[in-house]
Residue frames as a rotation matrix with the C-alpha (Angstrom) as fourth column:
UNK 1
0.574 0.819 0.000 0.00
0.819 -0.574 0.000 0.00
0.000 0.000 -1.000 0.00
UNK 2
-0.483 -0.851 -0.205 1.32
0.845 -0.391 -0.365 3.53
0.231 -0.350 0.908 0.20
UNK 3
0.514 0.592 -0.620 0.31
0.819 -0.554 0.150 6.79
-0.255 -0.585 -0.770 1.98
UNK 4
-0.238 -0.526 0.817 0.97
0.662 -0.703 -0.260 10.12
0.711 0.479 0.515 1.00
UNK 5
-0.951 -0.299 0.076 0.31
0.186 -0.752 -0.633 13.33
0.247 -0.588 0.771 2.99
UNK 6
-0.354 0.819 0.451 -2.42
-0.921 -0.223 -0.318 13.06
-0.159 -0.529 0.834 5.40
UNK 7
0.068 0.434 -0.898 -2.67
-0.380 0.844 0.379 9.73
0.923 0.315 0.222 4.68
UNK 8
-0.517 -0.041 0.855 -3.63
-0.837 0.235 -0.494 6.77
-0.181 -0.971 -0.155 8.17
UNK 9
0.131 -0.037 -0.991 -3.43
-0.623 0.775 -0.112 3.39
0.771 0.631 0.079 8.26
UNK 10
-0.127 -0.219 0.968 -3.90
-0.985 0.143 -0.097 0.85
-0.117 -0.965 -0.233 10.61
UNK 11
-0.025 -0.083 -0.996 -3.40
0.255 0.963 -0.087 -3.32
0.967 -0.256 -0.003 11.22
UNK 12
-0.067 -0.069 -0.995 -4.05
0.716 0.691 -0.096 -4.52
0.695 -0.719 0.003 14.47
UNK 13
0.453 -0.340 -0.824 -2.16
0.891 0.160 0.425 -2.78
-0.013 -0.927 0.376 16.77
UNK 14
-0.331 -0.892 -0.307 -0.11
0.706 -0.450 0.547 -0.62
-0.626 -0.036 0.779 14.72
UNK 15
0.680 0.498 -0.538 -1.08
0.237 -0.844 -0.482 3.06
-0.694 0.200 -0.692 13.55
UNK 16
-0.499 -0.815 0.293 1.09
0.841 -0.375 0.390 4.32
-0.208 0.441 0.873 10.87
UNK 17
0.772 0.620 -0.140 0.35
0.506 -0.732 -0.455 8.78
-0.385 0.280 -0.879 9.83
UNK 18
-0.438 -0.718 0.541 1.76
0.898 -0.369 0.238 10.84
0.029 0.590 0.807 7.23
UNK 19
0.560 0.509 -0.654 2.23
0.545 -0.821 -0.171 14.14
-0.624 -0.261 -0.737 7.42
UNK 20
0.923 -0.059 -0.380 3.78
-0.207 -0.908 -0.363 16.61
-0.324 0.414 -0.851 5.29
UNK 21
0.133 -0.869 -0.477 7.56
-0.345 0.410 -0.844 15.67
0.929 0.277 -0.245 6.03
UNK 22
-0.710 -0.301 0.636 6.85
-0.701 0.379 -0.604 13.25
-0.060 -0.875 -0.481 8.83
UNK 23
-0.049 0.419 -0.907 5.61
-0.008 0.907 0.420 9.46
0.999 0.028 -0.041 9.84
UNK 24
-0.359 -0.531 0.768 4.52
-0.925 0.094 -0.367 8.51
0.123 -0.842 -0.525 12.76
UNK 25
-0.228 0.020 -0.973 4.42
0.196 0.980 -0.026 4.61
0.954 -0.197 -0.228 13.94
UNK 26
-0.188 0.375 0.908 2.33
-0.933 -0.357 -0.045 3.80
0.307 -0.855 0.417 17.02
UNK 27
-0.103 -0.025 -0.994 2.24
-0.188 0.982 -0.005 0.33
0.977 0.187 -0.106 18.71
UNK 28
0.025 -0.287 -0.958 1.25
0.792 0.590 -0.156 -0.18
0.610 -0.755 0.242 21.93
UNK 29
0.650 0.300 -0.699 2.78
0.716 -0.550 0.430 1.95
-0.255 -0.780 -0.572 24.19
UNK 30
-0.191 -0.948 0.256 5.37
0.603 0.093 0.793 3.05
-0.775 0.306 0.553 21.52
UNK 31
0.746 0.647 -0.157 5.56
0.221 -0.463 -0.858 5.84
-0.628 0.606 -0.488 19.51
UNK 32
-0.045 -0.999 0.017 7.92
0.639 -0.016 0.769 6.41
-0.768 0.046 0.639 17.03
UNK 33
0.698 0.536 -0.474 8.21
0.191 -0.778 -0.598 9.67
-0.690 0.327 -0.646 14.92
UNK 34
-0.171 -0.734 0.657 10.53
0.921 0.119 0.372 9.94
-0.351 0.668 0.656 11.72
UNK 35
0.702 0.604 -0.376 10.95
0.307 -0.734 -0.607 13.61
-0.643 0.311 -0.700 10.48
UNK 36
0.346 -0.583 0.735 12.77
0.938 0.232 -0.258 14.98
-0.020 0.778 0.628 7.46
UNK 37
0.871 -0.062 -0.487 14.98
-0.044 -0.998 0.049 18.66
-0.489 -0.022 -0.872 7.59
UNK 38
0.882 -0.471 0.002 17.53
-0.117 -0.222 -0.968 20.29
0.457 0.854 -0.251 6.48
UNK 39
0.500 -0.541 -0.677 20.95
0.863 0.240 0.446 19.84
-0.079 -0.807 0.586 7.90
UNK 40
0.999 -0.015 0.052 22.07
-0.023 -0.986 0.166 23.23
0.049 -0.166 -0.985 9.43
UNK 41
0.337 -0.917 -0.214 25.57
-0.823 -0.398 0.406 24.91
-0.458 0.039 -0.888 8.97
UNK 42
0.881 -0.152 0.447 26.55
0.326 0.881 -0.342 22.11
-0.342 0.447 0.826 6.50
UNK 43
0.177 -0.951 -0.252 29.97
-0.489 -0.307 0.816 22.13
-0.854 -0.021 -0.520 5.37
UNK 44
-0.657 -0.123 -0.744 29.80
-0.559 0.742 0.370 19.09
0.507 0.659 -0.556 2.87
UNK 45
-0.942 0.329 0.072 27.92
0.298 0.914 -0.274 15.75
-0.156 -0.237 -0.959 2.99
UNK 46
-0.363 0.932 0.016 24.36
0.888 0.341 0.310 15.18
0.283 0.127 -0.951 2.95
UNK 47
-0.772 0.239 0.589 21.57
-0.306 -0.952 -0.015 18.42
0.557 -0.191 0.808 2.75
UNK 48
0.335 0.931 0.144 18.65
-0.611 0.099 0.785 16.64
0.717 -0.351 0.602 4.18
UNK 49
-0.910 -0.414 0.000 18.71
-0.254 0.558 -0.790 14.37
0.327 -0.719 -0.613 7.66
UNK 50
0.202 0.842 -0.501 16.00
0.177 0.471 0.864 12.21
0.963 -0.263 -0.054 9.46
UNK 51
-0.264 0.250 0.931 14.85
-0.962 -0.141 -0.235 13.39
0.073 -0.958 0.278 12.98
UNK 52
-0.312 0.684 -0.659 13.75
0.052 0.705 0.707 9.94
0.949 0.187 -0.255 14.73
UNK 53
-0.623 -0.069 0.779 12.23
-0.664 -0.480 -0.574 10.43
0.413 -0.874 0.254 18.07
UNK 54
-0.376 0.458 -0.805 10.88
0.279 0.885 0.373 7.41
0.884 -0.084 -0.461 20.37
UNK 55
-0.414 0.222 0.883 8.33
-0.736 -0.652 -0.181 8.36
0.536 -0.725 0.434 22.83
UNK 56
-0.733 0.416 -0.538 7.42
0.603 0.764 -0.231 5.17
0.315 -0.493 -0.811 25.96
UNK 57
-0.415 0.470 0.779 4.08
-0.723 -0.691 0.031 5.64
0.553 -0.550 0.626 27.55
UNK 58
0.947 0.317 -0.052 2.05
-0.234 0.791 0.565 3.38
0.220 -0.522 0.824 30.42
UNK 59
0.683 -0.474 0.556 4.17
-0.243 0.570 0.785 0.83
-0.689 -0.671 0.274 31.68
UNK 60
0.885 -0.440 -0.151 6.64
-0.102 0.132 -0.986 0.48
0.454 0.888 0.072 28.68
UNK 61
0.122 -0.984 0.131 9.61
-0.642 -0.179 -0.746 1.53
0.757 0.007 -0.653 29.96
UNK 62
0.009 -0.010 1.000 8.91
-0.978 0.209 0.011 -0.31
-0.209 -0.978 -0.008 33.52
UNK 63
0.864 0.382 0.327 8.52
-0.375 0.923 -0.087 -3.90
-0.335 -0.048 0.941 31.71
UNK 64
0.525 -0.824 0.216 11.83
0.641 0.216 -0.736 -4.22
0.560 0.525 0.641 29.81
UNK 65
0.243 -0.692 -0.680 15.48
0.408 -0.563 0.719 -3.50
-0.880 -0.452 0.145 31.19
UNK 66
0.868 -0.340 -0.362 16.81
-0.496 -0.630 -0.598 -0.73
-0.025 0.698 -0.715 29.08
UNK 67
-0.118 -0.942 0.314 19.83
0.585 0.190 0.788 -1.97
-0.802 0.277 0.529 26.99
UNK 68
0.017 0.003 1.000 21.10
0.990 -0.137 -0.016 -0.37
0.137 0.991 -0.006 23.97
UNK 69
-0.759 -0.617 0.209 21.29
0.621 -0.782 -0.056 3.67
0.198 0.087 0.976 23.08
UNK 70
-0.450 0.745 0.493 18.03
-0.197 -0.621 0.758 3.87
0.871 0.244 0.426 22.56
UNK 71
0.543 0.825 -0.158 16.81
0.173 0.074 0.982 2.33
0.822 -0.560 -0.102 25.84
UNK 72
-0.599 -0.643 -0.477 19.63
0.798 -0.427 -0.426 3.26
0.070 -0.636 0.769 27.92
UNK 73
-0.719 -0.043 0.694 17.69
0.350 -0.885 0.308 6.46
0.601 0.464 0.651 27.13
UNK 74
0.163 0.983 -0.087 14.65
-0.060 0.098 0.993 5.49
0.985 -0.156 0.075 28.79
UNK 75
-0.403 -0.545 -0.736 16.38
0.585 0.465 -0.665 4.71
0.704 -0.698 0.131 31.81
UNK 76
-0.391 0.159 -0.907 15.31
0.647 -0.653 -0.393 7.93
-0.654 -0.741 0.153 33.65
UNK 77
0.575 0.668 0.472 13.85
0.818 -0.455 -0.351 11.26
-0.020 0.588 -0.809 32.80
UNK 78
0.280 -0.634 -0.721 16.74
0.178 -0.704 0.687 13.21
-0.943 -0.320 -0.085 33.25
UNK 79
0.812 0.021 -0.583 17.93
-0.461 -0.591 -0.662 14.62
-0.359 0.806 -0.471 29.52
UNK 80
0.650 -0.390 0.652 20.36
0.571 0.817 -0.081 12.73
-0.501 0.425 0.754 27.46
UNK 81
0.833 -0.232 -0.503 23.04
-0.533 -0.580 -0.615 14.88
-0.149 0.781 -0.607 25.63
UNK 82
-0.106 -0.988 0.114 26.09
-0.021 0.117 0.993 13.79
-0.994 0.103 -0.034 23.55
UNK 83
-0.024 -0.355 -0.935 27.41
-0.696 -0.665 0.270 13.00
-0.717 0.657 -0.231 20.18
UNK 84
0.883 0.159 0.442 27.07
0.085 0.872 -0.482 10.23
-0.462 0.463 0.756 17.81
């Protein structure tokens, strides 16, 4: 199938919404948001970059130990900064 802008789609569980220049995937207690921008003060390399942002809600984060970057994240609610 495919979805363009304003397009919404669902199976089961899982929500999928297009927006302009963004997706967002819902599952559960899981959201996951993909957005598209530009990449500021570029020097070289790529002009465009994907935002992906994972949001837990309910008991998500409390059933599963956090491993990994992304759930290491989840760990607390204190802010995350660093570098990739």
């Amino acid at each position: 199938f495919k979805l363009g802008k304003g397009g919404f789609k669902k199976c089961e569980e899982l929500a999928v919404e297009v927006d302009m220049a963004s997706a967002t995937f819902s599952l559960r207690d899981w959201t996951i948001t993909a957005r598209g921008n530009h990449v500021m003060t570029r020097v070289s390399g790529p002009k465009h970059r994907i935002d992906v942002t994972f949001t837990a809600s309910g008991e998500a984060v409390a059933r599963d130990q956090p491993h990994g970057v992304i759930g290491q994240s989840f760990r607390s609610a204190t802010p995350r900064n660093g570098k990739v």
